[in-house]
Structure formats: C-alpha cells, structure tokens
C-alpha positions in Angstrom: -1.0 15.2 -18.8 -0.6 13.2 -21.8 2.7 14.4 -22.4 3.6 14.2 -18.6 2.6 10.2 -18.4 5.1 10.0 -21.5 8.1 11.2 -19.4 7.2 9.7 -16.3 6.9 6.5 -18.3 9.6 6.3 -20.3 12.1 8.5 -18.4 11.3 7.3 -15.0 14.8 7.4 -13.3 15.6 10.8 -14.3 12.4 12.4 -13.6 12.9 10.7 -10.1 16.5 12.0 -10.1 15.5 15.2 -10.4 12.2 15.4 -8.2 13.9 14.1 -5.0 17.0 16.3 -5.8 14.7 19.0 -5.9 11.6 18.6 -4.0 11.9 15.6 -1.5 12.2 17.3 1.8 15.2 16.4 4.3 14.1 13.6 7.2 11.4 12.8 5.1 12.6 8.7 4.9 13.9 8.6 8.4 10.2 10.1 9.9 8.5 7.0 7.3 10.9 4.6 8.5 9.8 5.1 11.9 6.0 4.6 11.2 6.8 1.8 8.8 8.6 0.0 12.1 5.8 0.5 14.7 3.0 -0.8 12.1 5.2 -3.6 11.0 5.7 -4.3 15.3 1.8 -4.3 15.3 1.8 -7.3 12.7 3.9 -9.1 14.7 2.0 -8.6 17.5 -1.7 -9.1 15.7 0.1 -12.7 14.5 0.4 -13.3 18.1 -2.8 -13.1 19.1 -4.4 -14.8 16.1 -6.6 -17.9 17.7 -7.0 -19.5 14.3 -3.8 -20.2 13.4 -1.9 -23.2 14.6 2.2 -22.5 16.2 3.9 -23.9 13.3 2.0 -22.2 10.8 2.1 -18.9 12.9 6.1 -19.2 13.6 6.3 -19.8 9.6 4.4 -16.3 9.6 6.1 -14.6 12.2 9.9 -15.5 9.9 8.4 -14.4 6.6 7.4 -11.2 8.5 10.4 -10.2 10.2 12.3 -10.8 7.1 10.6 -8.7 5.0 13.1 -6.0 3.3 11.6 -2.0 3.8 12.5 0.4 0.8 11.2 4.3 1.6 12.1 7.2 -0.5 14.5 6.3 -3.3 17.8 5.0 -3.2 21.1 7.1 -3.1 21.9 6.1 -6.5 19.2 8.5 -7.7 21.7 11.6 -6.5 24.5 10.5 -8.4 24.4 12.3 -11.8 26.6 9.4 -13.9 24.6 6.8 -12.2 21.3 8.0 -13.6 22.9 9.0 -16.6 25.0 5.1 -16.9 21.1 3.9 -17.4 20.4 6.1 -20.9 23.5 5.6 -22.4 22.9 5.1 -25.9 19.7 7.0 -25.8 19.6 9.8 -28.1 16.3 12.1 -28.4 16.0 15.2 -30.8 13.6 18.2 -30.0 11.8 18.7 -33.1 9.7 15.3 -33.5 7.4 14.2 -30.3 6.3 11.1 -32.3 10.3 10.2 -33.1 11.1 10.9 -29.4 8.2 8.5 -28.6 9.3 5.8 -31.1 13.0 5.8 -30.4 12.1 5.8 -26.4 9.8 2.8 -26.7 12.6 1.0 -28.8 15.2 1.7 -25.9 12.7 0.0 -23.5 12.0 -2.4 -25.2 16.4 -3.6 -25.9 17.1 -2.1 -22.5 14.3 -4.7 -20.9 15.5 -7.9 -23.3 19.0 -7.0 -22.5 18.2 -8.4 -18.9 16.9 -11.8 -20.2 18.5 -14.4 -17.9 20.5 -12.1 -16.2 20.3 -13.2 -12.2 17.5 -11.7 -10.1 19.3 -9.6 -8.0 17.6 -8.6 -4.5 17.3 -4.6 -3.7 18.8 -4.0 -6.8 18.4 0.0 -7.0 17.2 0.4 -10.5 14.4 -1.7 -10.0 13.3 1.0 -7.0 14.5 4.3 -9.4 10.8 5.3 -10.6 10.7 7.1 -7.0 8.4 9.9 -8.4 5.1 7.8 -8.3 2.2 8.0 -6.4 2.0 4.5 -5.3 3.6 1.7 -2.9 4.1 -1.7 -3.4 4.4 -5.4 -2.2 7.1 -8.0 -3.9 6.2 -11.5 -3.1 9.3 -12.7 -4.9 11.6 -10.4 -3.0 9.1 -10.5 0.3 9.6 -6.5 0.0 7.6 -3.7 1.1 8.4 0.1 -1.1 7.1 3.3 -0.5 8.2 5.5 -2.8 9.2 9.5 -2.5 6.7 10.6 -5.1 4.1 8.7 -2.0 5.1 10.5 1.1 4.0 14.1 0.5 0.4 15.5 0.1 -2.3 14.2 1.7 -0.6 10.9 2.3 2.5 12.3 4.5 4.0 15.0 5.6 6.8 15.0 8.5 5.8 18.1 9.6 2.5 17.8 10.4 0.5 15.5 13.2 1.0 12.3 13.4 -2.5 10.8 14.0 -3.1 12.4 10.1 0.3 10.5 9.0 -0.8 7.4 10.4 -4.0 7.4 9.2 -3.2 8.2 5.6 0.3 7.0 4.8 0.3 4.3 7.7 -2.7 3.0 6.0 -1.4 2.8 2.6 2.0 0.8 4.9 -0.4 -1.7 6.8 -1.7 -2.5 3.8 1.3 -3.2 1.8 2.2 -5.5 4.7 -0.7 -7.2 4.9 0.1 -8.1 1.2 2.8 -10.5 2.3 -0.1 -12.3 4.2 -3.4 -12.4 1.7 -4.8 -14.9 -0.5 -1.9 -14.6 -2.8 1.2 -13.3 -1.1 0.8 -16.1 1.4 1.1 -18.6 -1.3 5.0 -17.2 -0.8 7.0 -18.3 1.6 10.1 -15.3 3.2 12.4 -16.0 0.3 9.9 -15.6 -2.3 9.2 -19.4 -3.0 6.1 -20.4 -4.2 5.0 -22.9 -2.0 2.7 -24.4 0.3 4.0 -23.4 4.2 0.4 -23.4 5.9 -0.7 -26.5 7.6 -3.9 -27.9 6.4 -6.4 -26.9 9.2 -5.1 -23.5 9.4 -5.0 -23.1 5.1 -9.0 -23.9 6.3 -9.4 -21.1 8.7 -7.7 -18.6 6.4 -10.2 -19.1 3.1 -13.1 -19.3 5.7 -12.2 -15.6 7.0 -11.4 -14.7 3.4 -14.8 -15.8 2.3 -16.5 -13.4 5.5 -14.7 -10.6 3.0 -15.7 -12.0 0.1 -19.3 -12.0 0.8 -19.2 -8.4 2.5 -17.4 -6.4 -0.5 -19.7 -9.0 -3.1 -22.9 -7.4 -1.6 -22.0 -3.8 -2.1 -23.3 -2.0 -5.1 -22.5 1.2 -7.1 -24.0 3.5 -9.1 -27.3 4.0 -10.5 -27.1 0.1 -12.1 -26.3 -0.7 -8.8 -23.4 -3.1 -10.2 -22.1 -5.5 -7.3 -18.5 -5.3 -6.5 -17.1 -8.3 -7.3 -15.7 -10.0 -3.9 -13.6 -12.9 -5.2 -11.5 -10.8 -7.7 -11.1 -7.9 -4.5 -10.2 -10.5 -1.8 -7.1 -9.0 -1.6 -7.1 -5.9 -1.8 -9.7 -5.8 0.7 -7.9 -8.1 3.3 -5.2 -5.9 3.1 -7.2 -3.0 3.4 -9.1 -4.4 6.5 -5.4 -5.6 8.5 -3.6 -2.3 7.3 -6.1 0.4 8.9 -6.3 -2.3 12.3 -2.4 -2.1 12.2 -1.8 1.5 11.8 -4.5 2.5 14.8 -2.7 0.2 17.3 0.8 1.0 16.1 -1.0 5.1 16.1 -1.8 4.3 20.1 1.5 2.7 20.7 3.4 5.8 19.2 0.9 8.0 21.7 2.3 6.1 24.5 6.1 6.0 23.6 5.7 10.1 22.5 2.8 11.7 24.6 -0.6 12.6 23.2 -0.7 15.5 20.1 -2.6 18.6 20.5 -6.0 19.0 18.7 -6.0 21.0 14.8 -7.2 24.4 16.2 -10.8 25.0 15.3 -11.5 21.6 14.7 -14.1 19.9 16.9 -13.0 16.0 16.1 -9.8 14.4 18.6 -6.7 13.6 17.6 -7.9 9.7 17.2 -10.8 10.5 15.5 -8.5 12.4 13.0 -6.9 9.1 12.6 -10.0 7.7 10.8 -11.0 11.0 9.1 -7.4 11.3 7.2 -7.5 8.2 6.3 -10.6 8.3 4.7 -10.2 11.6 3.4 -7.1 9.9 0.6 -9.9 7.6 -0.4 -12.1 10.7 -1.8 -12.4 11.0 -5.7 -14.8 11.0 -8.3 -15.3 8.8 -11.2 -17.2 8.5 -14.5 -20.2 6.1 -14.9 -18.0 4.4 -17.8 -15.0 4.1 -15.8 -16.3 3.0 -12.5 -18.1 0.0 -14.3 -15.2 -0.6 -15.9 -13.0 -1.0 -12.1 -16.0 -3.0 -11.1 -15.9 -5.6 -14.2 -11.8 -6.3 -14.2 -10.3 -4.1 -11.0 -8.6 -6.0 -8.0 -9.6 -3.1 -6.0 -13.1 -2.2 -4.6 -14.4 1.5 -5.7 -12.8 4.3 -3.2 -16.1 4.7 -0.8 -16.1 0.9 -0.1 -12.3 0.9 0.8 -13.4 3.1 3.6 -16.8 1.6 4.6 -15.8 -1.9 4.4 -12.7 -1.3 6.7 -13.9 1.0 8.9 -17.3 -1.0 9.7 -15.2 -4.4 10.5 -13.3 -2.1 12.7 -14.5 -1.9 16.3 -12.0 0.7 17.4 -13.6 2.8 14.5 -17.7 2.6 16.2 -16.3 3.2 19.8 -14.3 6.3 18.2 -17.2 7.9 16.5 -20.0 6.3 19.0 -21.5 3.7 16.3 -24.4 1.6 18.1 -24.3 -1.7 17.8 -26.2 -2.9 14.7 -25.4 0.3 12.5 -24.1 0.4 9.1 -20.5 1.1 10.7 -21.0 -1.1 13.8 -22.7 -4.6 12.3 -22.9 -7.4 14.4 -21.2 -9.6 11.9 -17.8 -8.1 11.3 -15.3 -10.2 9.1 -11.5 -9.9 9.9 -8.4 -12.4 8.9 -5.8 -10.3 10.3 
C-alpha cells in the first residue's frame, strides 16, 4: 500500500495511462456524461424554483451554472504513449534503491512544479486532469469545473452495466455534489470565470448564510463515538450543503431519467423498489469503519462530516427520502425542521 501511494503519487500520469488503457471499460464516459447532464438540468431547474433568491442574483446563478466545464474519464492525451512519456523526460529511476527512486522522484516534482511559475493558467489543460486513476471527483472554483475521474466511475460508485437507480444514487450523488460546490459558502464567493468577487445582492447574500446556518446547527449537534465529540458544523458547511443539494438533484434528475427511459425492473430477490435502491446505493458508498484516533482526528480539522452523518444528515432533510421508506413525521429521518439551501 505504502509502496502503491508512492507510484500513484509520484507517477500519476502513467499509472493513469496505463489503468484506462487497460481497465477503463468502453462507453463508460459517454453513459457518465449522460447522468452528469440530467443532474446538472436538475440544478438549473432547483435554481428556478428557489423563493429566496432575488432574479438578478438568480440569473447570476443560473450563467455561472450553465457555464460550468464537465471533465469525465481522462483525456485522450492519456492514450498517446509520447504524450505521457513528453511529461518524464529527464526522469531517470534505477531498480536497485527504493529510497534513491523516492528522492530523485520527489526532486523531479519539485523542478517540474517551479518550472510552471508564471506560466499562464491555462483552462482544461489536460495534464492538470492526467491523475485519472483516483478515487475521487472534484470542483474548480477558478476554472468553474466539475471532474470525475476514470479511477471514480467503477465499483460501487458506477458501473454502465448495471441499473441505473444504483448509478444515480452512488455516482450521481458524488456529481450533485460536486455541482453544488460551484454554489456553497465558498464556491459562490466565485463568480463563472473564476473571479473572486461579490455577485450576490445584499438581501439574498442574507438568505443564503441564514439556510447555511439551518446546516450548521444540524451537523454541529451530531456526535461520535464513545466521547461523543460534536461534529463541528462551521468547518463542514460545505461539504454538507453540497451533500444535502447533490442527493435532492440526483433523485429528481433519477425520476426524470424514469420518465424519458421507462421504469427499471426490480434486483431479483430483493424486496426494496427500484427508488428505494436509489437511497440504499447511495448510502451504501458512505459505509466504512474508522479508528477512535482517526475519527477524532476528521472531527477536530476535516471539512467533511464522519461517513454515517453524510447519510443521515441528507437523507433526513430529504422529504422524498421519508415518503420513500414511509418515515412519520417527527422521526429521526422525517424531523419537522428540515434545513435545505439548495
């Protein structure tokens, strides 16, 4: 593992190269591309029905939205052998001396990354997306860009081959989310070029951080583990508003793909509907376990809230969720008081 994080580190783009050349299956991108533009429609169409926002503000919303860049996969550089291999020129490793392979790497980082002092910025620049390998996804305020990388859509998060109410539950999820991003306490301190600036008007700016404090106060009142530490709400805002308006965007975008494509048969021997599957894959990426030490840890410096409350919290501010599952009103996942800003 050690040795593993090392490469994947270090040797990103041709560890990439080689895993989508190898095991990134065919109309993988084109099948995420297609649940990345029915949850980005449902944004659109959650801004339009926002009663807090005022029209100026919301139309400011509505540009940064629709012209925010999509990257899914890996880019076609990554099959081009001198490409890849353009990247490590220079780069020499020998075979008999980890600890010389790990100094002479970490050297090459470090002149390859000074190398691109004031160099322009340049927008969808494909060696900036080569690390395709990882298990992650991301938002880029400055480049008001959404990425989901190859190493992302397989496993439990996606699999083109399977039902879609388990795609859009787990990898939709993760996509609403990254959306959402371009819209929480931070990323909408950006305006759609990736300017820092100020485009909300003052009453609305109002509305926002009173919704965002609804969150704050939620996640800030959950506790974990046997010190029942609280989860620090302010440091998690948003994470967790981008938690809470990804799983809402993924359902609707879920129901409007049911409607376009026809309803999906049930898992065989499986008692739960396809819509309830929804909620149950997306969940189900959320499961883990954690040490004592490193939990606390995530508690005292993470931006994220511990795995079960990135299920609870969500779920339970989501009515579609209770009416699903039949939650009474007043339950843990059916509260009165639910807090939503998107």
């Amino acid at each position: 593992e050690h040795c593993l994080g090392t490469l994947s580190g270090s040797l990103s783009t041709a560890l990439a190269s080689l895993y989508v050349k190898n095991h990134f299956k065919d109309g993988s991108n084109d099948s995420a591309l297609e649940m990345v533009n029915y949850i980005h429609r449902e944004f659109l169409n959650i801004l339009s029905e926002v009663d807090w926002m005022d029209q100026q503000t919301k139309e400011r919303a509505k540009e940064k939205a629709e012209n925010m860049a999509t990257y899914i996969g890996y880019p076609n550089e990554l099959l081009e052998e001198w490409k890849v291999s353009d990247i490590y020129n220079g780069l020499v490793l020998n075979s008999t001396s980890y600890f010389e392979n790990v100094r002479v790497l970490r050297k090459w980082a470090t002149d390859y990354v000074l190398s691109q002092l004031r160099k322009p910025n340049i927008k969808g620049d494909w060696k900036k997306r080569s690390a395709a390998a990882v298990v992650n996804a991301y938002y880029n305020s400055i480049e008001n860009s959404i990425e989901f990388p190859a190493g992302i859509l397989q496993g439990l998060f996606f699999d083109k081959d399977r039902p879609n109410y388990l795609n859009f539950g787990a990898i939709g999820f993760v996509i609403g989310h990254e959306i959402t991003h371009g819209f929480d306490d931070r990323g909408r301190q950006f305006d759609k070029d990736g300017n820092n600036l100020n485009w909300w008007e003052p009453e609305t700016d109002l509305n926002f951080k009173e919704r965002a404090q609804c969150i704050i106060e939620q996640y800030g009142n959950y506790t974990v583990g046997d010190e029942k530490l609280l989860v620090n709400g302010i440091n998690t805002q948003g994470e967790n508003i981008a938690d809470n308006g990804g799983i809402k965007e993924a359902f609707r975008a879920y129901l409007q793909w049911i409607r376009d494509h026809g309803a999906e048969d049930y898992l065989p021997g499986i008692k739960y509907s396809p819509t309830q599957l929804f909620w149950i894959s997306a969940a189900n990426v959320w499961c883990g376990k954690y040490r004592p030490e490193v939990l606390k840890l995530r508690i005292m410096t993470g931006s994220h809230s511990p795995a079960p409350y990135r299920v609870i919290g969500p779920l339970a501010n989501t009515p579609d969720f209770a009416r699903e599952f039949g939650c009474a009103l007043g339950t843990p996942m059916n509260p009165v008081k639910k807090c939503t800003v998107w």
